[in-house]
N, CA, C and O atoms as a GROMACS GRO file, in nm:
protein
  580
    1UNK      N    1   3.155  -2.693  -2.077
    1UNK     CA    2   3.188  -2.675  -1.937
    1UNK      C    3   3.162  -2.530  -1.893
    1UNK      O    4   3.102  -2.507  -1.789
    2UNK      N    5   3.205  -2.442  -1.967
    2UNK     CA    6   3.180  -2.274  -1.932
    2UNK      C    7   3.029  -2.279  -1.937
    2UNK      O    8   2.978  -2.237  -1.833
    3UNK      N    9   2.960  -2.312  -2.015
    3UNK     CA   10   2.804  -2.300  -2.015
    3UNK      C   11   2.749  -2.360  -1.887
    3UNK      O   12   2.654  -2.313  -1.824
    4UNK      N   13   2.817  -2.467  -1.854
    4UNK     CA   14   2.749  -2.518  -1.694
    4UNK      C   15   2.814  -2.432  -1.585
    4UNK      O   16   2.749  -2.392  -1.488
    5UNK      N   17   2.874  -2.420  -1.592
    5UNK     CA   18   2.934  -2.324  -1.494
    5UNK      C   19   2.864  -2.193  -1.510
    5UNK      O   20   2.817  -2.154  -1.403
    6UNK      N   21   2.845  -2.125  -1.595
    6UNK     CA   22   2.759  -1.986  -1.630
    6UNK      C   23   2.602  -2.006  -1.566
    6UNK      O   24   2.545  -1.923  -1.494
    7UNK      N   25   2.542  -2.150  -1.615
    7UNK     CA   26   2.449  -2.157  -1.541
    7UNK      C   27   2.427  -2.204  -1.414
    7UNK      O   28   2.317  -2.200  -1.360
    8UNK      N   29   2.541  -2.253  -1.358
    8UNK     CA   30   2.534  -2.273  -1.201
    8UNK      C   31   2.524  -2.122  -1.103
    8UNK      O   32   2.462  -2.093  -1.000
    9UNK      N   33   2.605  -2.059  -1.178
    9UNK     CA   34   2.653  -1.932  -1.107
    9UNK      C   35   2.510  -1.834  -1.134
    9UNK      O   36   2.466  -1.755  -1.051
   10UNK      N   37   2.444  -1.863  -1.284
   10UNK     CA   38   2.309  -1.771  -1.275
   10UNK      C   39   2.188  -1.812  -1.149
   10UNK      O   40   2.142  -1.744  -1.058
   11UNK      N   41   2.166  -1.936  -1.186
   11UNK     CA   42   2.098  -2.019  -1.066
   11UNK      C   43   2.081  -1.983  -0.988
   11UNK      O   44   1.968  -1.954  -0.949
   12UNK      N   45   2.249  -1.953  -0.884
   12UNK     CA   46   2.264  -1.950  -0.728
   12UNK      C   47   2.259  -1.825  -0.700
   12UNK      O   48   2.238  -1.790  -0.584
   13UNK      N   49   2.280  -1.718  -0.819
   13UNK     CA   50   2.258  -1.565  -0.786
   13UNK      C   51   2.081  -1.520  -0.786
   13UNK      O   52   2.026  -1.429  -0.725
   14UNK      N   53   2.004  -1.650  -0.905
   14UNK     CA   54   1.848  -1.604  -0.856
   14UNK      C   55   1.795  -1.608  -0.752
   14UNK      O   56   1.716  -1.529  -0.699
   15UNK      N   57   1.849  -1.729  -0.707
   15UNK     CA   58   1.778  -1.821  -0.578
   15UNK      C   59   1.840  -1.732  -0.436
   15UNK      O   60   1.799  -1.745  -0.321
   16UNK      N   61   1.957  -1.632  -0.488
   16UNK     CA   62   2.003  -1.570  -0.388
   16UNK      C   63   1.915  -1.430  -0.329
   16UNK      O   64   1.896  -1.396  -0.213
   17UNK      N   65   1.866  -1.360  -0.467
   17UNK     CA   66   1.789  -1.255  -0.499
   17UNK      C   67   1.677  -1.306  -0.437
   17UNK      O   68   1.612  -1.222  -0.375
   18UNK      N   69   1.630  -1.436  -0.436
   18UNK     CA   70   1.473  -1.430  -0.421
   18UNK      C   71   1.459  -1.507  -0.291
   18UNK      O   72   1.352  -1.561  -0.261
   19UNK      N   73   1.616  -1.517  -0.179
   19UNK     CA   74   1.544  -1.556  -0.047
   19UNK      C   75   1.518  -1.415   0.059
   19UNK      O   76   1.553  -1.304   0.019
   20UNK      N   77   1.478  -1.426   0.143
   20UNK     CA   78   1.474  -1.292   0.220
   20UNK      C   79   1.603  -1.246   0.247
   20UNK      O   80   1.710  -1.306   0.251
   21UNK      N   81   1.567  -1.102   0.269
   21UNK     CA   82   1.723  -1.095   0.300
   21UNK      C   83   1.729  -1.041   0.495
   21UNK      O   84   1.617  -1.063   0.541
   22UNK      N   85   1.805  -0.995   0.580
   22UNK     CA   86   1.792  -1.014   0.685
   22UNK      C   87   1.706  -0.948   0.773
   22UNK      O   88   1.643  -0.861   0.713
   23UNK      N   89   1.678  -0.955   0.898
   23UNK     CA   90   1.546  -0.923   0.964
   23UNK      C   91   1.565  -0.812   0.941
   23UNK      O   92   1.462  -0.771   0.887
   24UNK      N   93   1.654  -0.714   0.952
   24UNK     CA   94   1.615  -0.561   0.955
   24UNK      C   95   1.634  -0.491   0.810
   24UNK      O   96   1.606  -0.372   0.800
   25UNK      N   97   1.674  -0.556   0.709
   25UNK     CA   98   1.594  -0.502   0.545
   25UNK      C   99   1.488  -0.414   0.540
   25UNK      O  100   1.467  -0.310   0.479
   26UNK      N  101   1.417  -0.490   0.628
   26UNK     CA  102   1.270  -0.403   0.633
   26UNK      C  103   1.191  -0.412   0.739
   26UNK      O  104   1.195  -0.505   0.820
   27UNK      N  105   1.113  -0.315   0.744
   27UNK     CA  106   1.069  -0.275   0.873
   27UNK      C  107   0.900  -0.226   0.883
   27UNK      O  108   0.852  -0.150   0.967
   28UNK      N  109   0.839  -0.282   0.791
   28UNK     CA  110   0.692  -0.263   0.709
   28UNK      C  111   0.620  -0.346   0.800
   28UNK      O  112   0.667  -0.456   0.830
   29UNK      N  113   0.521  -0.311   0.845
   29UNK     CA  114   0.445  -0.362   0.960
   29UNK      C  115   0.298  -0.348   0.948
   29UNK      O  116   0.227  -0.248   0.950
   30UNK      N  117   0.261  -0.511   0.930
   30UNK     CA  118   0.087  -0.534   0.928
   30UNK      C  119   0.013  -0.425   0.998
   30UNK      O  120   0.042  -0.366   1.102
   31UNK      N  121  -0.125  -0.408   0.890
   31UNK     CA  122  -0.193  -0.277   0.951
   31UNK      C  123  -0.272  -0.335   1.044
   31UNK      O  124  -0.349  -0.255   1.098
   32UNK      N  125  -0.279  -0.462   1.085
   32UNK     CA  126  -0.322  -0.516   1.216
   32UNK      C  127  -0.271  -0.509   1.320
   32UNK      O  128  -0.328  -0.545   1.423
   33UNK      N  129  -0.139  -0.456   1.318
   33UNK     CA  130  -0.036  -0.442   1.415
   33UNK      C  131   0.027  -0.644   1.462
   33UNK      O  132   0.049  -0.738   1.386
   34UNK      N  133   0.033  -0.636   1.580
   34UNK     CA  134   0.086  -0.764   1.644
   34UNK      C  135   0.029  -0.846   1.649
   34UNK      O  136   0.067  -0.931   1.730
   35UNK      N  137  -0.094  -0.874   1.569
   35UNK     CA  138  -0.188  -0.965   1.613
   35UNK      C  139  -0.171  -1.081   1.453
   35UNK      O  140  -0.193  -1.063   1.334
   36UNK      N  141  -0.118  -1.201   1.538
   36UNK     CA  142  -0.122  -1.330   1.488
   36UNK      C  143  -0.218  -1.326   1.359
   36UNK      O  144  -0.316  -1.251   1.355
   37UNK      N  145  -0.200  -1.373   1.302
   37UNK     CA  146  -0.286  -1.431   1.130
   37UNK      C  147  -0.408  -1.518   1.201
   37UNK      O  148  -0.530  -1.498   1.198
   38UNK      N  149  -0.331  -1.620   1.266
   38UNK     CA  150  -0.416  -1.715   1.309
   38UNK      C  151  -0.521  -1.682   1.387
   38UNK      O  152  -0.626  -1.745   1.397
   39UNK      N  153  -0.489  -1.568   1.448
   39UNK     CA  154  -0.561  -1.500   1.535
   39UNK      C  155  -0.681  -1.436   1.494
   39UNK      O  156  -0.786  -1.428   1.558
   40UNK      N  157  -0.654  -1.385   1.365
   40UNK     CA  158  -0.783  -1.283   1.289
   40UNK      C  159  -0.878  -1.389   1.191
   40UNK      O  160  -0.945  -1.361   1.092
   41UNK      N  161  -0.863  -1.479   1.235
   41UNK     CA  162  -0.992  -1.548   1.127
   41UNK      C  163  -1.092  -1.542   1.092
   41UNK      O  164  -1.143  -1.596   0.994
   42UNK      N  165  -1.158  -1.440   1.208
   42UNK     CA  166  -1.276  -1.427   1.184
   42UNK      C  167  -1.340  -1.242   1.095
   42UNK      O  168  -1.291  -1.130   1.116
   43UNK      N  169  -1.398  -1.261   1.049
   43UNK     CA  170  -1.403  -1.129   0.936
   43UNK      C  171  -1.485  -1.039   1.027
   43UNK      O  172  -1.586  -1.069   1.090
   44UNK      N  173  -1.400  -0.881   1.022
   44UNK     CA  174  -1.476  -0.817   1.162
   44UNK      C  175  -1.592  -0.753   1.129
   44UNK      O  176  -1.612  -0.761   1.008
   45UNK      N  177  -1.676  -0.694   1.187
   45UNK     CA  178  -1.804  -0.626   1.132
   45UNK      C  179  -1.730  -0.532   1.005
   45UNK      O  180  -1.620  -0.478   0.995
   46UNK      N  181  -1.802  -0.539   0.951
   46UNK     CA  182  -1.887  -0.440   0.836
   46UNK      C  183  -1.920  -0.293   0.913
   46UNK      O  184  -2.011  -0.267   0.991
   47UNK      N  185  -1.843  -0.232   0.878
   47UNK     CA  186  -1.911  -0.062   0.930
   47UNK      C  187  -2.005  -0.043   0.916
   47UNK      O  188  -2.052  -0.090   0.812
   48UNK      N  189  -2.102   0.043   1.013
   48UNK     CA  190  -2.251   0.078   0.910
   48UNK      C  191  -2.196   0.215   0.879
   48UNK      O  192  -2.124   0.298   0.934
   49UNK      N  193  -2.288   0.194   0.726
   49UNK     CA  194  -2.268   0.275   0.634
   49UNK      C  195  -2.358   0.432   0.707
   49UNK      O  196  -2.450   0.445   0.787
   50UNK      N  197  -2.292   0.506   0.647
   50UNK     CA  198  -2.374   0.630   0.699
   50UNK      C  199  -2.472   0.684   0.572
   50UNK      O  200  -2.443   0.714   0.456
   51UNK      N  201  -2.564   0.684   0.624
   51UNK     CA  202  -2.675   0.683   0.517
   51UNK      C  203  -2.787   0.815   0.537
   51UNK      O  204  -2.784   0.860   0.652
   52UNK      N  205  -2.875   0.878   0.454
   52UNK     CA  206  -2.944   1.034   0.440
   52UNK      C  207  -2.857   1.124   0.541
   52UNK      O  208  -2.896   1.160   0.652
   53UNK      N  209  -2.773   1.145   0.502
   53UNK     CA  210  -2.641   1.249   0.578
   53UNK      C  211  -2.625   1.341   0.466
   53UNK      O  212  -2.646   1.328   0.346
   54UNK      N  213  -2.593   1.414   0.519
   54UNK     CA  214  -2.526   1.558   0.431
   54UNK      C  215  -2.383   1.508   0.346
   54UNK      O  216  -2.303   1.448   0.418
   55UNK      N  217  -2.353   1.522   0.236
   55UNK     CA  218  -2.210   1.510   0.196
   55UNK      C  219  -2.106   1.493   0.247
   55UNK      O  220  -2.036   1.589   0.212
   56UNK      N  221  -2.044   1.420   0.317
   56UNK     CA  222  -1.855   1.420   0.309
   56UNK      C  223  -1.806   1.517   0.252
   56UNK      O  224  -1.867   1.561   0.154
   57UNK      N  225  -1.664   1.591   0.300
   57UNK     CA  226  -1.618   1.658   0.230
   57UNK      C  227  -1.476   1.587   0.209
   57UNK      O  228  -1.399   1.537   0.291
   58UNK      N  229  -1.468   1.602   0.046
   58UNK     CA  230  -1.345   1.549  -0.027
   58UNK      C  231  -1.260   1.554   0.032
   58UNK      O  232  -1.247   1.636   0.122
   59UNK      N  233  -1.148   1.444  -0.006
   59UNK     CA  234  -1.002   1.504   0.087
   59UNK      C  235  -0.939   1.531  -0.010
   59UNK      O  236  -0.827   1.570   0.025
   60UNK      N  237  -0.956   1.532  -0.152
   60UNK     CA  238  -0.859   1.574  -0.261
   60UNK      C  239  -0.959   1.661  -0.388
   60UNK      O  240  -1.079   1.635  -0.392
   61UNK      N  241  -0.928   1.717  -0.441
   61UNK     CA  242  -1.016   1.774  -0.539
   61UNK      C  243  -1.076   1.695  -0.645
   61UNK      O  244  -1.186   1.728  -0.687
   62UNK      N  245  -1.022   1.604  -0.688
   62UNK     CA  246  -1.085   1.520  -0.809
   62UNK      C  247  -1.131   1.398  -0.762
   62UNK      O  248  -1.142   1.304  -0.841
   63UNK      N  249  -1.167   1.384  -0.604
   63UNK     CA  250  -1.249   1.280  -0.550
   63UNK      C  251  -1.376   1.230  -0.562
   63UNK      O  252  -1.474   1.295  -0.524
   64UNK      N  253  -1.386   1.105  -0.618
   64UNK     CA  254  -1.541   1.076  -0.690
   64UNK      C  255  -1.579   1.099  -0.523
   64UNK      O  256  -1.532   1.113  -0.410
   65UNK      N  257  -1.716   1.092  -0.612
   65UNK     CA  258  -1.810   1.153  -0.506
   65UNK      C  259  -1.831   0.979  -0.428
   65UNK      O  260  -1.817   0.868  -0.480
   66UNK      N  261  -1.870   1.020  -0.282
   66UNK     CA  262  -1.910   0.903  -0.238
   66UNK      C  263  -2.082   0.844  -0.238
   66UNK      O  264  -2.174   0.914  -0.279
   67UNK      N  265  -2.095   0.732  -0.193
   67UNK     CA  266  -2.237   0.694  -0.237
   67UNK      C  267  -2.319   0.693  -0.123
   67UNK      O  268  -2.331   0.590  -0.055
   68UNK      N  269  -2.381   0.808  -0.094
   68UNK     CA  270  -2.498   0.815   0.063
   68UNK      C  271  -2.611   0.698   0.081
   68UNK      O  272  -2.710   0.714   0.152
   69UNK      N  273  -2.582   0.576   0.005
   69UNK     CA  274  -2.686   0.438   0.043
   69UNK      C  275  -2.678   0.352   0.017
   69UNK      O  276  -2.608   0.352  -0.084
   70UNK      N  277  -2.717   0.219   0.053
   70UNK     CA  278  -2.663   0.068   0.018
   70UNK      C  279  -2.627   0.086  -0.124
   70UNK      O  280  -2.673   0.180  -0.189
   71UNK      N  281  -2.539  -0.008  -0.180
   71UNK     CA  282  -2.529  -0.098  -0.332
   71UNK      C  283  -2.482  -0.201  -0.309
   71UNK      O  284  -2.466  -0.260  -0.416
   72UNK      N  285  -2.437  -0.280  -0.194
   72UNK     CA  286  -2.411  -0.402  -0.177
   72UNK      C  287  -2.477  -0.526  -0.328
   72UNK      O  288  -2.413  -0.609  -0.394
   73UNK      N  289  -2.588  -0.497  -0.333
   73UNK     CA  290  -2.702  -0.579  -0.407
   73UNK      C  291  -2.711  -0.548  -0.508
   73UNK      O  292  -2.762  -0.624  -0.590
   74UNK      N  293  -2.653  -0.388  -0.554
   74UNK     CA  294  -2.661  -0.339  -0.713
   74UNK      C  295  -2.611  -0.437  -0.830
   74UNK      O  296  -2.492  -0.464  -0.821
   75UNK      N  297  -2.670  -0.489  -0.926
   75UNK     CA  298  -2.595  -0.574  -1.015
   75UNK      C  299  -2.550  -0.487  -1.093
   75UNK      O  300  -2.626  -0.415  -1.157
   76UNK      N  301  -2.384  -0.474  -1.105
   76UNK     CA  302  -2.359  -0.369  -1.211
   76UNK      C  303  -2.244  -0.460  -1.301
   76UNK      O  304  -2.128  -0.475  -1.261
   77UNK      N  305  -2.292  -0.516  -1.423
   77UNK     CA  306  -2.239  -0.593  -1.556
   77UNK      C  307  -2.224  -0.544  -1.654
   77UNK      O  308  -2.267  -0.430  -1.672
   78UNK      N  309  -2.153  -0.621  -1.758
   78UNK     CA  310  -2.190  -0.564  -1.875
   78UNK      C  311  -2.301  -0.578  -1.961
   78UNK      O  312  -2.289  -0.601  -2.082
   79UNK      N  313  -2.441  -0.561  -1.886
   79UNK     CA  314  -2.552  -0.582  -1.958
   79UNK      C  315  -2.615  -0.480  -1.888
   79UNK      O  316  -2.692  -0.399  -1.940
   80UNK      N  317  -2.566  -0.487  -1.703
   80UNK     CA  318  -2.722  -0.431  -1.616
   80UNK      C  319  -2.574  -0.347  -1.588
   80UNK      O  320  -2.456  -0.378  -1.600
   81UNK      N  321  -2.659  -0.202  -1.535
   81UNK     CA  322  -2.603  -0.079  -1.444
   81UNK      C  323  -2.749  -0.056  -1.335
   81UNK      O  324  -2.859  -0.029  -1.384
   82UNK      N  325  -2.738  -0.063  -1.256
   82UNK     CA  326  -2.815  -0.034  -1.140
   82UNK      C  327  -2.790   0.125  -1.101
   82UNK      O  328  -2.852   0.231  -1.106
   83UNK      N  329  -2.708   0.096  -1.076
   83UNK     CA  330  -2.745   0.289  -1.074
   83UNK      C  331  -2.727   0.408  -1.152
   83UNK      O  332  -2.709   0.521  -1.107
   84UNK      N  333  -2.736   0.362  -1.309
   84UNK     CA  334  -2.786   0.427  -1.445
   84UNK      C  335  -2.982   0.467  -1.410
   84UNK      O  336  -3.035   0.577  -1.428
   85UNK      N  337  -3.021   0.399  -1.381
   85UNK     CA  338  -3.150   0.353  -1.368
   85UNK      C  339  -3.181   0.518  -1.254
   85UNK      O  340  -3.288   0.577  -1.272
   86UNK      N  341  -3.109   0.560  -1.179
   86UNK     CA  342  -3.107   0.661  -1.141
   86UNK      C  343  -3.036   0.784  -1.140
   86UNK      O  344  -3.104   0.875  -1.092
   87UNK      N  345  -2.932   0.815  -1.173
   87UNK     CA  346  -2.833   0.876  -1.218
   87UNK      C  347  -2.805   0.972  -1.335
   87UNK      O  348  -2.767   1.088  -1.349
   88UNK      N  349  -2.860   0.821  -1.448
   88UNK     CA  350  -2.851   0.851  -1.604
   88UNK      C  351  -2.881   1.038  -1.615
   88UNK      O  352  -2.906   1.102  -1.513
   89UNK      N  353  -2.876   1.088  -1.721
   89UNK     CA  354  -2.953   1.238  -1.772
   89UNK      C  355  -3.030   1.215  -1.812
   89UNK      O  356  -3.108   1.310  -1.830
   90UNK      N  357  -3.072   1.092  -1.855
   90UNK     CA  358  -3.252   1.044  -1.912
   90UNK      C  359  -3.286   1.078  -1.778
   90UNK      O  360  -3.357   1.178  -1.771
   91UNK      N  361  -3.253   1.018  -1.652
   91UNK     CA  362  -3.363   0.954  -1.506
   91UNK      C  363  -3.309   1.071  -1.406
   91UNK      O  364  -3.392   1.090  -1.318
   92UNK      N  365  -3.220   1.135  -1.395
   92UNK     CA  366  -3.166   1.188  -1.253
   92UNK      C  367  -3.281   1.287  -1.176
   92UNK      O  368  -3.326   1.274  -1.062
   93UNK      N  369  -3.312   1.388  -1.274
   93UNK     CA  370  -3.435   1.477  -1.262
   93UNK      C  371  -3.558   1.396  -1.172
   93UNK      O  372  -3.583   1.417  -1.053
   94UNK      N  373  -3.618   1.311  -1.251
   94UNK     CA  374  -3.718   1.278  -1.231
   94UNK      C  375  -3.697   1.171  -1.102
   94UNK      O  376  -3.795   1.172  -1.027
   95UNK      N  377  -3.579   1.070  -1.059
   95UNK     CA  378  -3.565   0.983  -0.942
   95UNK      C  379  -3.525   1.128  -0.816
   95UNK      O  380  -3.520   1.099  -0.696
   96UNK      N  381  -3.505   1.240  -0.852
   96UNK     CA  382  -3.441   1.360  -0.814
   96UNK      C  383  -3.275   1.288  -0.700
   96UNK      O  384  -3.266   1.289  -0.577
   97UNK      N  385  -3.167   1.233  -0.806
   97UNK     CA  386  -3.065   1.230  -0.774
   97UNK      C  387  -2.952   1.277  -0.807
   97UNK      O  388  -2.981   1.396  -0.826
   98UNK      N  389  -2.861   1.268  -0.824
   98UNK     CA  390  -2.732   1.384  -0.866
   98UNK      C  391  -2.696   1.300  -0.985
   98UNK      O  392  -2.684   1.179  -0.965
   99UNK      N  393  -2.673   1.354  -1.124
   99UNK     CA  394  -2.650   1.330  -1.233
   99UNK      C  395  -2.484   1.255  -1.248
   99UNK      O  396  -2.375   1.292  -1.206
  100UNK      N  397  -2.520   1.151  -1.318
  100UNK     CA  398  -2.360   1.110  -1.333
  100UNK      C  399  -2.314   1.263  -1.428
  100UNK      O  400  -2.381   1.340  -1.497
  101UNK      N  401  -2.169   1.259  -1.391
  101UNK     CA  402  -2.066   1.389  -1.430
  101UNK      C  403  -2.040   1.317  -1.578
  101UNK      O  404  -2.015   1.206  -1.625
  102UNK      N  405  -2.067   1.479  -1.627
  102UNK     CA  406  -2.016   1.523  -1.790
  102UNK      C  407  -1.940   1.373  -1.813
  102UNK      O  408  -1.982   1.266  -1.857
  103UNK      N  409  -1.805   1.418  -1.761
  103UNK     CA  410  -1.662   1.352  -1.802
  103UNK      C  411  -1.704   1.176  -1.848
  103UNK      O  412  -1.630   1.116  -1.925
  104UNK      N  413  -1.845   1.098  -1.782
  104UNK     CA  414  -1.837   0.961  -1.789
  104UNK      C  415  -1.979   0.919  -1.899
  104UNK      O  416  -2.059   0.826  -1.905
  105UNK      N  417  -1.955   1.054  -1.981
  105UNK     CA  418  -2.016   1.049  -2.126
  105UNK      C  419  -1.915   1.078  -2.255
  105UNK      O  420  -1.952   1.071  -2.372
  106UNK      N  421  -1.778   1.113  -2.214
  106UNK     CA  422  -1.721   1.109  -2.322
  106UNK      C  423  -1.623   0.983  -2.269
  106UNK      O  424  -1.573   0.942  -2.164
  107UNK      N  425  -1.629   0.939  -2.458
  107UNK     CA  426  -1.550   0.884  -2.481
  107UNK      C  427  -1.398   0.898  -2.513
  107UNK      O  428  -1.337   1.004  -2.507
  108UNK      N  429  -1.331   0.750  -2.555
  108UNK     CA  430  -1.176   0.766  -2.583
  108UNK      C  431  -1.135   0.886  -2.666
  108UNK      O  432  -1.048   0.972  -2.652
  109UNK      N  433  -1.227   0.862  -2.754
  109UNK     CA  434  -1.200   0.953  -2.899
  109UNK      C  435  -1.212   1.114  -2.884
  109UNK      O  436  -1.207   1.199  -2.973
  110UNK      N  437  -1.230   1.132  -2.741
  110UNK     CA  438  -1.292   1.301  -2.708
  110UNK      C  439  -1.444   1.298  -2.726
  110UNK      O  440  -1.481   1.382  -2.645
  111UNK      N  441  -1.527   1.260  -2.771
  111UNK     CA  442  -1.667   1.268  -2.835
  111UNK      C  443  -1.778   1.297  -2.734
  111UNK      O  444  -1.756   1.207  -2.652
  112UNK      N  445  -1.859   1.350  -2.697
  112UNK     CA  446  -1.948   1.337  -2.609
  112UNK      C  447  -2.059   1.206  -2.662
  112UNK      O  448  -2.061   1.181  -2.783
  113UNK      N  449  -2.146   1.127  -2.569
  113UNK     CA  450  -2.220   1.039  -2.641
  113UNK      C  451  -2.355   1.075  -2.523
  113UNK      O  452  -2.343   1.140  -2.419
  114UNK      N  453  -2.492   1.004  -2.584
  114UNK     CA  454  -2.562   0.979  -2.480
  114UNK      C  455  -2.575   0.895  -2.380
  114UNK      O  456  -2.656   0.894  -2.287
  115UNK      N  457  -2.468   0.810  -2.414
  115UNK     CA  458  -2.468   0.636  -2.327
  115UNK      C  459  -2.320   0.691  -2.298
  115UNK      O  460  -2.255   0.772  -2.365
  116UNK      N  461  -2.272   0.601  -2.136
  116UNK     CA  462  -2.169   0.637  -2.040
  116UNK      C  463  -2.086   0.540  -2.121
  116UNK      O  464  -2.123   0.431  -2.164
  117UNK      N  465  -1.940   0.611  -2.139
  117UNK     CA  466  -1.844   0.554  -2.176
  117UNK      C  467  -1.809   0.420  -2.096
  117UNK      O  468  -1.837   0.413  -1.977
  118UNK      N  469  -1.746   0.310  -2.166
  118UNK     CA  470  -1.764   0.175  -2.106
  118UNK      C  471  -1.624   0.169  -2.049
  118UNK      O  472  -1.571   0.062  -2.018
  119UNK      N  473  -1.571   0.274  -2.037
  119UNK     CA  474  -1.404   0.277  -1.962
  119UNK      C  475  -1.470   0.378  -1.805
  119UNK      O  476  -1.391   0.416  -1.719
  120UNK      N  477  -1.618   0.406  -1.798
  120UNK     CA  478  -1.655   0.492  -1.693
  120UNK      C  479  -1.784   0.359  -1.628
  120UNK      O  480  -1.818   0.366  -1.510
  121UNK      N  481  -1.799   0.328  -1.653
  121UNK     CA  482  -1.968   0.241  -1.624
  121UNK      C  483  -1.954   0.152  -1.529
  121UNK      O  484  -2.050   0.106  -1.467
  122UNK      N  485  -1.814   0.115  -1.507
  122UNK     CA  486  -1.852   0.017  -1.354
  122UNK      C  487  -1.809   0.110  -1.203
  122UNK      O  488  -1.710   0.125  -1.131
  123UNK      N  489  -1.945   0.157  -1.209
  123UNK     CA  490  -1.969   0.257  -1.079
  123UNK      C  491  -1.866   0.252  -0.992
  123UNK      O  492  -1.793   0.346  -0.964
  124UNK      N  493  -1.859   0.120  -0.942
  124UNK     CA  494  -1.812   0.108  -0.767
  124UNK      C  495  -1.665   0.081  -0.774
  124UNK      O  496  -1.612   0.031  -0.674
  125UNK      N  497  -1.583   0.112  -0.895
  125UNK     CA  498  -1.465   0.088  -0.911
  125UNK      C  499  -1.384   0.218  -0.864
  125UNK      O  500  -1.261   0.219  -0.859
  126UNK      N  501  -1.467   0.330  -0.829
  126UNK     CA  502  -1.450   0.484  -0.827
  126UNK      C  503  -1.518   0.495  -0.658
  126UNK      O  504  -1.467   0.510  -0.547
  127UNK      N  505  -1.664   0.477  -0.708
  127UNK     CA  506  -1.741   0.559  -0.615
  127UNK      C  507  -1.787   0.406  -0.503
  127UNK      O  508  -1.843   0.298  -0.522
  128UNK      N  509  -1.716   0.490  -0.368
  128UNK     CA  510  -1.768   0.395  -0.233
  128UNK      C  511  -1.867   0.424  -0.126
  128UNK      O  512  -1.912   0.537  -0.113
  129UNK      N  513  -1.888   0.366  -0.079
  129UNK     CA  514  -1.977   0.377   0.003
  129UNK      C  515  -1.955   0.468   0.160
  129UNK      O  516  -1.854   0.433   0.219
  130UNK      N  517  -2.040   0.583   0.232
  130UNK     CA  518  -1.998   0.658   0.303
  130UNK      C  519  -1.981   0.536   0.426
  130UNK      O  520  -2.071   0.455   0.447
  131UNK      N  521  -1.864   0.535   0.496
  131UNK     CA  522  -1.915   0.437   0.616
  131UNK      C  523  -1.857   0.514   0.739
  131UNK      O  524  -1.768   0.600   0.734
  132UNK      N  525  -1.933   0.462   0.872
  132UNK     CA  526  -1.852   0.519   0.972
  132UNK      C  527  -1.755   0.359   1.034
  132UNK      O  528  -1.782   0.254   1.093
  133UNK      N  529  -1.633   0.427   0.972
  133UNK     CA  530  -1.529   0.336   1.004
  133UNK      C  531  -1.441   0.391   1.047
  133UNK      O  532  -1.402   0.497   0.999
  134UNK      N  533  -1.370   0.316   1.175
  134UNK     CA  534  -1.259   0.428   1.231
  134UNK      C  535  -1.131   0.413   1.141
  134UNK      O  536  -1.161   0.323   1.062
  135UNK      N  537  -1.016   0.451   1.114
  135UNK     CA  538  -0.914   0.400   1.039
  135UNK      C  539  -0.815   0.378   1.090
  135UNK      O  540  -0.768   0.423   1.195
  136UNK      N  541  -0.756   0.271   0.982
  136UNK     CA  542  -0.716   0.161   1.012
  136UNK      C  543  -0.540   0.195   1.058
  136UNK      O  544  -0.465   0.110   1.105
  137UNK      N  545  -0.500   0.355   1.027
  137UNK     CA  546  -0.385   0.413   1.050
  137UNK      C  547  -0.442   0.586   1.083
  137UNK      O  548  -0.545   0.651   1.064
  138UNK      N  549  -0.274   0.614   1.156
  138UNK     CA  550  -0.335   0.739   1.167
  138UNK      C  551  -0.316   0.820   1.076
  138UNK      O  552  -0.266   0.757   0.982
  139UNK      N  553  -0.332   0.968   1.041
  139UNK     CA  554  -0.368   1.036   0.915
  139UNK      C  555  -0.360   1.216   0.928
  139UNK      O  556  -0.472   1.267   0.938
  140UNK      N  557  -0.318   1.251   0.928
  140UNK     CA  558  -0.301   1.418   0.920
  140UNK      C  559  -0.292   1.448   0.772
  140UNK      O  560  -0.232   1.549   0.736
  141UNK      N  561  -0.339   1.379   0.697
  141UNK     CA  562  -0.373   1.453   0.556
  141UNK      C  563  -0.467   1.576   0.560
  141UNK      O  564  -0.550   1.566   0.650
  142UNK      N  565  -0.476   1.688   0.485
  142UNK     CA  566  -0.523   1.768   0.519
  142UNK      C  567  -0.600   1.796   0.354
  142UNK      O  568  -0.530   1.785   0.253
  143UNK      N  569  -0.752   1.832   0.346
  143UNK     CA  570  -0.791   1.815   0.220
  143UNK      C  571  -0.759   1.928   0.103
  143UNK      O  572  -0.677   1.990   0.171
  144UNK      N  573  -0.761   1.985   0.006
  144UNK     CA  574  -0.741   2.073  -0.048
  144UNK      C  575  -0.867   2.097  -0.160
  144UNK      O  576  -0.834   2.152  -0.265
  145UNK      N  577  -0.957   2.073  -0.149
  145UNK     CA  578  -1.089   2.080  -0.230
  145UNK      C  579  -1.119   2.198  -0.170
  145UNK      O  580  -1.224   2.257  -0.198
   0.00000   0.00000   0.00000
């Protein structure tokens, strides 16, 4: 009898934890603002990307660099890197593009290697694309690079 009772009382305290709790708990508000779910169904343009432009400047110091041209189409797997093919220290010279950084030739172990560490190699997990997009909140961050 104590065991059913112990678990009635655990039960009704989960189910208590996990309904909402009242309207003003919280006060976190869609970055769409007021506009219905139902309302946004449709997926809005795609920014165009800003493309042969001069650099962005960082808003933080250890900000991967951003990418000045399409990769939508880049296949980057664990077989193919698309933009090794230009990047690499074998190719950068000669495609004349900016060298992937030191840091995504060493490995776990500290080691430098000639092939990009496989904890660094999926490009676009870091590095995005420049776009002119207005944002989506406002922002007074101020950069320190």
């Amino acid at each position: 009898m104590k065991k059913l009772v112990f678990m009635v009382a655990a039960i009704a305290m989960a189910i208590g934890l996990a309904l909402p709790q009242s309207a003003e708990a919280g006060s976190a508000q869609s970055l769409r603002g007021e506009k219905a779910i139902e309302d946004s169904s449709i997926n809005p343009a795609m920014p165009k990307l800003k493309l042969d432009q001069a650099k962005l400047p960082k808003a933080f110091k250890e900000q991967p660099p951003l990418i000045p041209h399409k990769v939508a189409k880049y296949q980057i797997d664990l077989k193919t890197n698309r933009c090794i093919k230009c990047h690499d220290k074998k190719y950068y010279k000669e495609e004349e593009a900016p060298m992937i950084g030191k840091s995504h030739y060493i490995g776990a172990d500290g080691k430098e290697s000639d092939k990009i560490y496989m904890g660094r190699y999926f490009c676009t997990q870091c590095h995005v694309g420049q776009a002119d997009a207005k944002p989506l909140v406002s922002n007074t961050h101020k950069g320190n690079n």
